[in-house]
LOTORZA-73032 format. One record per residue (C-alpha): residue in three letters; x, y, z. Coordinates in steps of 0.1 Angstrom, whole numbers, padded with zeros to 4 digits, always signed. Layout:
BEGIN
AlaXYZ...
//
This chain:
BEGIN
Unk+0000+0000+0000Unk+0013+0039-0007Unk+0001+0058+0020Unk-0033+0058+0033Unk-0052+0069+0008Unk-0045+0039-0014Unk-0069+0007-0008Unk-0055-0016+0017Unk-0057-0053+0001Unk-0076-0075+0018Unk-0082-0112+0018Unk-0112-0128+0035Unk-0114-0166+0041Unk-0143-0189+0046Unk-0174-0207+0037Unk-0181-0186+0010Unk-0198-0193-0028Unk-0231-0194-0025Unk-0243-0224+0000Unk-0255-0207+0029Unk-0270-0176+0030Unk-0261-0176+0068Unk-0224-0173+0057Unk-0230-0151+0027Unk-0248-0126+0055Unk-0216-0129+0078Unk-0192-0117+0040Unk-0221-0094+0039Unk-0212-0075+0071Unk-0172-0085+0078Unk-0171-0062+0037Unk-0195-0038+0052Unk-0173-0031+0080Unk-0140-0028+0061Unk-0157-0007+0036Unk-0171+0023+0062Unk-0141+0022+0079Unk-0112+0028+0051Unk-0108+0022+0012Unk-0100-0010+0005Unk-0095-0036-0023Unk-0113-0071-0010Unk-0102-0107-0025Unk-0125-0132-0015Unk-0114-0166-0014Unk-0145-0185-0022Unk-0156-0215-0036Unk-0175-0204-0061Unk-0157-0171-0075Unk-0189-0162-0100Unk-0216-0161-0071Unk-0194-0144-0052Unk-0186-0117-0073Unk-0222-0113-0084Unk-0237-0112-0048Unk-0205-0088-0033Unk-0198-0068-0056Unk-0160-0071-0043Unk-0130-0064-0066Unk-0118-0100-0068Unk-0124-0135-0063Unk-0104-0164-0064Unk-0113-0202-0063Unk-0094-0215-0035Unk-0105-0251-0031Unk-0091-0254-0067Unk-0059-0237-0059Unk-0024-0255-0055Unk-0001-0241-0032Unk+0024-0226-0057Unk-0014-0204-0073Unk-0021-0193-0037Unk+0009-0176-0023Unk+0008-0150-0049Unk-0026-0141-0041Unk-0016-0139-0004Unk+0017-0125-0006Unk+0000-0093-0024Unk-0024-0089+0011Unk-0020-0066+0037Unk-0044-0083+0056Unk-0059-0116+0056Unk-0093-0122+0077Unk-0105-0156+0086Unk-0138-0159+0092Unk-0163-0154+0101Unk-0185-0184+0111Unk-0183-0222+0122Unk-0154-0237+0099Unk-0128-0245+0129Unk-0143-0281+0134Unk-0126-0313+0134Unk-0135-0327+0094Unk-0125-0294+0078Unk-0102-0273+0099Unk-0075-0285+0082Unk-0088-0269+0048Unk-0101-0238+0064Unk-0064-0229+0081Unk-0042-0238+0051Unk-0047-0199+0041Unk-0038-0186+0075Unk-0007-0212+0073Unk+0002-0198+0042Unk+0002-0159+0056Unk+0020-0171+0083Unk+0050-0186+0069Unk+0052-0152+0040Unk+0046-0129+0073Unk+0011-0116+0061Unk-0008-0107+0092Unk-0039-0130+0100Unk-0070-0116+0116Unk-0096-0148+0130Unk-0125-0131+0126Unk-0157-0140+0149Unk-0152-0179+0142Unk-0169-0204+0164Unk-0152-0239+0169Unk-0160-0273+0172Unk-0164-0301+0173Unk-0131-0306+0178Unk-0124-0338+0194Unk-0095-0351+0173Unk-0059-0346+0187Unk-0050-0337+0152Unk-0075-0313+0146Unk-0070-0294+0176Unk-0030-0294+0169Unk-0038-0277+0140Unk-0061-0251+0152Unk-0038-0242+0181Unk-0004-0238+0160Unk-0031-0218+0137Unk-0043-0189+0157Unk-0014-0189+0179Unk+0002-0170+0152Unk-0022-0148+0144Unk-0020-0113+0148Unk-0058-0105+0162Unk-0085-0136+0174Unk-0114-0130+0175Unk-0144-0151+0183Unk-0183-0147+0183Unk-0198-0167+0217Unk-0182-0177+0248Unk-0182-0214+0244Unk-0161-0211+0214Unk-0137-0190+0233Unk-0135-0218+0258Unk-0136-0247+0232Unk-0101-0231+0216Unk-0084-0225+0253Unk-0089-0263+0259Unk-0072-0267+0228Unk-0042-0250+0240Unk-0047-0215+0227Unk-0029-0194+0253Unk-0027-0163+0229Unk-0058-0135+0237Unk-0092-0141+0225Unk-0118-0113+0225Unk-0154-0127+0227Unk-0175-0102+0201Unk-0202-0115+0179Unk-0215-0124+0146Unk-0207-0102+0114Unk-0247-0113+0099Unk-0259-0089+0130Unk-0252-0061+0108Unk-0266-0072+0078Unk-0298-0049+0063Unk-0325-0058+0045Unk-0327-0053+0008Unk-0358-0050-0011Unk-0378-0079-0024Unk-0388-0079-0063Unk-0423-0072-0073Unk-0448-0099-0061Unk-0422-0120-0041Unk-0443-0113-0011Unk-0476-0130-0031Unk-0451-0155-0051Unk-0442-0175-0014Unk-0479-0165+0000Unk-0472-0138+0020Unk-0487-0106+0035Unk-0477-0069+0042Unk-0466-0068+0076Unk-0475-0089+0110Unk-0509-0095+0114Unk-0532-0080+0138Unk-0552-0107+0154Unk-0578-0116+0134Unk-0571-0098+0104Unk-0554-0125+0085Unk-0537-0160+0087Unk-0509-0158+0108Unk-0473-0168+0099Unk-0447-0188+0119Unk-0411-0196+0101Unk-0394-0226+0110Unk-0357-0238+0094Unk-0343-0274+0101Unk-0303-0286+0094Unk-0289-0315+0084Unk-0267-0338+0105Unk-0232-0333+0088Unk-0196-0325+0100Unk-0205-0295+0120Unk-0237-0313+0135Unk-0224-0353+0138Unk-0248-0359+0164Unk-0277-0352+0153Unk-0305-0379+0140Unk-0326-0363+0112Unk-0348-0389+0115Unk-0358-0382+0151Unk-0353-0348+0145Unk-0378-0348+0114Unk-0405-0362+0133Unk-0404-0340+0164Unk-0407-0310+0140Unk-0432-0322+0121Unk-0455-0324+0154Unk-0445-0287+0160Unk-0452-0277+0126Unk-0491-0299+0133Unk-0490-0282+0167Unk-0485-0251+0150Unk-0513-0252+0128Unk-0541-0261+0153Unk-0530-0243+0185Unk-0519-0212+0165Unk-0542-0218+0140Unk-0510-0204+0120Unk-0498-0214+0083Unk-0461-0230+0085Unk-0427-0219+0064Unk-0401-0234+0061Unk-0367-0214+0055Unk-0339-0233+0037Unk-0311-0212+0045Unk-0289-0244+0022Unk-0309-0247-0007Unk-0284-0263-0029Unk-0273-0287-0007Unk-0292-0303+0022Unk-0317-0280+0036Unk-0345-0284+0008Unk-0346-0321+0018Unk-0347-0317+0056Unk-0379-0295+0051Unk-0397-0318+0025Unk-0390-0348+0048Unk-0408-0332+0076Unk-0437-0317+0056Unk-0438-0355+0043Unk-0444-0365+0081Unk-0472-0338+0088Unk-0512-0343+0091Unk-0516-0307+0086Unk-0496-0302+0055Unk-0520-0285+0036Unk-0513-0256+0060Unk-0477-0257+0054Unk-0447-0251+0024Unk-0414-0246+0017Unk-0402-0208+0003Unk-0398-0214-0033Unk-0377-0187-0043Unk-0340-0181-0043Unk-0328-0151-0025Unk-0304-0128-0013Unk-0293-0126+0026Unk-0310-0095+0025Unk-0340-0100+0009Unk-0345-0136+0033Unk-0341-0115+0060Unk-0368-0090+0049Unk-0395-0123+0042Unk-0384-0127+0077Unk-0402-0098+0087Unk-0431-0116+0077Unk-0432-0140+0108Unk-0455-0135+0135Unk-0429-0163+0154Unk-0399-0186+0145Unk-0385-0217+0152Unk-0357-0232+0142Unk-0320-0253+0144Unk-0300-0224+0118Unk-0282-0203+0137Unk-0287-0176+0108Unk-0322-0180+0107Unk-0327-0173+0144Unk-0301-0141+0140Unk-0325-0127+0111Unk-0354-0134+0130Unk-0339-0112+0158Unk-0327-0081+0133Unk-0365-0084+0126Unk-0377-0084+0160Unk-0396-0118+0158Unk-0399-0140+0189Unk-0383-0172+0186Unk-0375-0205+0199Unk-0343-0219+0195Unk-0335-0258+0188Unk-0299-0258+0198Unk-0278-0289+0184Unk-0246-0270+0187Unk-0227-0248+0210Unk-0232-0216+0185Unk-0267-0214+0190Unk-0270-0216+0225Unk-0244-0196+0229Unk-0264-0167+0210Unk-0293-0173+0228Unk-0280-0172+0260Unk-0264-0139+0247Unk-0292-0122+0241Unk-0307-0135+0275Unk-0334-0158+0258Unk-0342-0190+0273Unk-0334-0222+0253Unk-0356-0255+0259Unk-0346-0281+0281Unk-0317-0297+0273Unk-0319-0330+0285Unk-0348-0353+0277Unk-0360-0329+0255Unk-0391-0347+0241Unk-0419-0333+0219Unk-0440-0327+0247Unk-0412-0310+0264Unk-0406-0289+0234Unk-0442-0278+0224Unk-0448-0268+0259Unk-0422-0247+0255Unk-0433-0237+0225Unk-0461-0228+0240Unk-0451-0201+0265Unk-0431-0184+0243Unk-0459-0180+0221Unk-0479-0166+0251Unk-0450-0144+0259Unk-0437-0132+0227Unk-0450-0090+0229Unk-0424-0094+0261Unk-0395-0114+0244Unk-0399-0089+0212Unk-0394-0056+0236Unk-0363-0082+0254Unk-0349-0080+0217Unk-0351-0045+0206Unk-0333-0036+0242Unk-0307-0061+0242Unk-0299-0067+0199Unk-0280-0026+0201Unk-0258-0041+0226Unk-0249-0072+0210Unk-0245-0056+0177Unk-0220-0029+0193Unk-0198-0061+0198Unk-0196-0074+0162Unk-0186-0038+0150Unk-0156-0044+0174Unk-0147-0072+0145Unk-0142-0042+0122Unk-0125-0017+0141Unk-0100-0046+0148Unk-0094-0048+0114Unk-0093-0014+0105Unk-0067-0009+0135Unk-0043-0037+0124Unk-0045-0020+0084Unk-0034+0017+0102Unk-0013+0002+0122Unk+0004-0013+0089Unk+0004+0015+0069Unk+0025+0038+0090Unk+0052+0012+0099Unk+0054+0013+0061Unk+0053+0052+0058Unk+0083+0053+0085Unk+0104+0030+0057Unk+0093+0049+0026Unk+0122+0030+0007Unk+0113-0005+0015Unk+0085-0030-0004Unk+0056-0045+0021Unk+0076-0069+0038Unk+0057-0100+0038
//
């Protein structure tokens, strides 16, 4: 970089390319951030370059998971900073893919931000080897709930960790095209009672590397009940949000409208969508329910009570975060649930007005994630304006 006025290069890391809109809302607000708070030049490693360019609009995108070593350190070596993150890729299947960047910046001396991650599971010796020599060398780690925190100092991580929070808490919502709203059945606004049909969201996950313990068939069942449950005690229609629609979600949903009595009264959004167009059919929702971590953060931006399934760490760690209560945790049967369910339907005017104090709060701490950032790229540019004869040592 020459002086301050020129961009600052910027590399950002992570599960990006068009899978999950939940991730696609955390590059949303991490390029957001970097962009208010100086001029920059962002390269996006992504696995899908085209999507990424098209939803971004960032300078450059490069396919990483195609990428031999010898193609990636150029692209690295040019950075002056290189952000990891945000999101839940430090877990034990794909750690290892996720940190081969951030090895890379270390060994060409390119600082390495970790950028609001979460971790786990990480139960292999191997993995967490990896992870710890990883963000021992970074410059700034950064991570978004307090069990992750903990998670990587049981790994060994002795360096500093600063609990913040999610980069999608920033995220806005863009405008829908014409007739989206009547396209996926939807009205103008929350309904007062008795005015129209109400409208409760619900998202399901697949068990995969992230979630190993979970059984979708179990799982499946037990929201299918709700979604029934639903219908006759909240005489409300059903949605169902797949946040992965290329990949897993759109079969989760299916399978548990396939296990419902009531399914006439409930359907799966059919369109494709931006982060911030989902989260303004969010706004839709009298009430949500749901496993995505992403789906429960938009329902909150929109101030829409919610109930929480938590099969990981992540999610009851932003619940708990927001001072919410989660369901039981142990023998959590669909009785259990659905009376749960239940209360938080009777209290939700409360837990909305709970949201829109606490959300300001919580939001303040994922700005933090940028002024980070923006402090390690100042903080680089006048070490190299006090050696005005000397290349970016990387």
């Amino acid at each position: 970089m020459d002086g301050m006025n020129a961009p600052f290069r910027v590399g950002i890391s992570g599960s990006y390319g068009g899978l999950n809109l939940g991730d696609e809302a955390i590059l949303e607000g991490i390029i957001g951030e970097l962009r208010r708070a100086l001029p920059v030049e962002v390269t996006v490693f992504s696995r899908d370059p085209g999507d990424t360019l098209r939803r971004h609009r960032v300078e450059r995108a490069v396919p990483v998971r195609e990428f031999a070593r010898d193609e990636i350190l150029p692209e690295l070596e040019r950075l002056d900073l290189l952000i990891l993150g945000g999101g839940g890729i430090l877990f034990d299947a794909e750690a290892r893919i996720y940190l081969r960047e951030v090895s890379l910046a270390h060994e060409l001396g390119v600082p390495v931000m970790v950028y609001a991650v979460s971790a786990g599971p990480l139960r292999t010796p191997h993995a967490q080897e990896i992870v710890r020599q990883a963000l021992e060398l970074a410059t700034v780690v950064t991570v978004r709930d307090k069990p992750a925190k903990r998670l990587l100092e049981e790994c060994g991580v002795r360096r500093p960790i600063e609990v913040t929070a999610d980069p999608a808490l920033l995220l806005q919502p863009a405008p829908l095209g014409p007739g989206a709203l009547a396209f996926e059945g939807l009205g103008g606004g929350r309904p007062a009672r008795g005015t129209r049909t109400r409208v409760v969201g619900m998202s399901i996950r697949e068990a995969g590397p992230a979630a190993p313990d979970l059984n979708e068939a179990q799982v499946q069942a037990q929201l299918a009940d709700v979604a029934d449950y639903v219908v006759d005690r909240l005489d409300a229609d059903v949605v169902f949000v797949p946040m992965e629609r290329a990949v897993q979600d759109m079969q989760q949903c299916h399978a548990v409208l396939a296990r419902m009595r009531r399914v006439q009264r409930a359907h799966v959004l059919r369109g494709e969508y931006g982060a911030g167009e989902l989260l303004s059919l969010v706004a839709q929702f009298e009430f949500a329910i749901g496993m995505r971590l992403h789906f429960l953060i938009f329902a909150a931006l929109q101030r829409v009570p919610f109930v929480a399934l938590p099969y990981s760490a992540k999610v009851s760690g932003f619940v708990e975060e927001l001072g919410l209560s989660l369901p039981p945790q142990s023998g959590l049967g669909t009785g259990r649930l659905i009376a749960h369910i239940d209360r938080a339907w009777d209290d939700k005017a409360q837990t909305r007005a709970h949201i829109e104090r606490e959300l300001p709060r919580i939001q303040a701490r994922s700005r933090r994630n940028g002024e980070l950032a923006a402090e390690l790229l100042r903080a680089r540019a006048s070490r190299n304006a006090g050696e005005p004869t000397q290349p970016a040592a990387h």
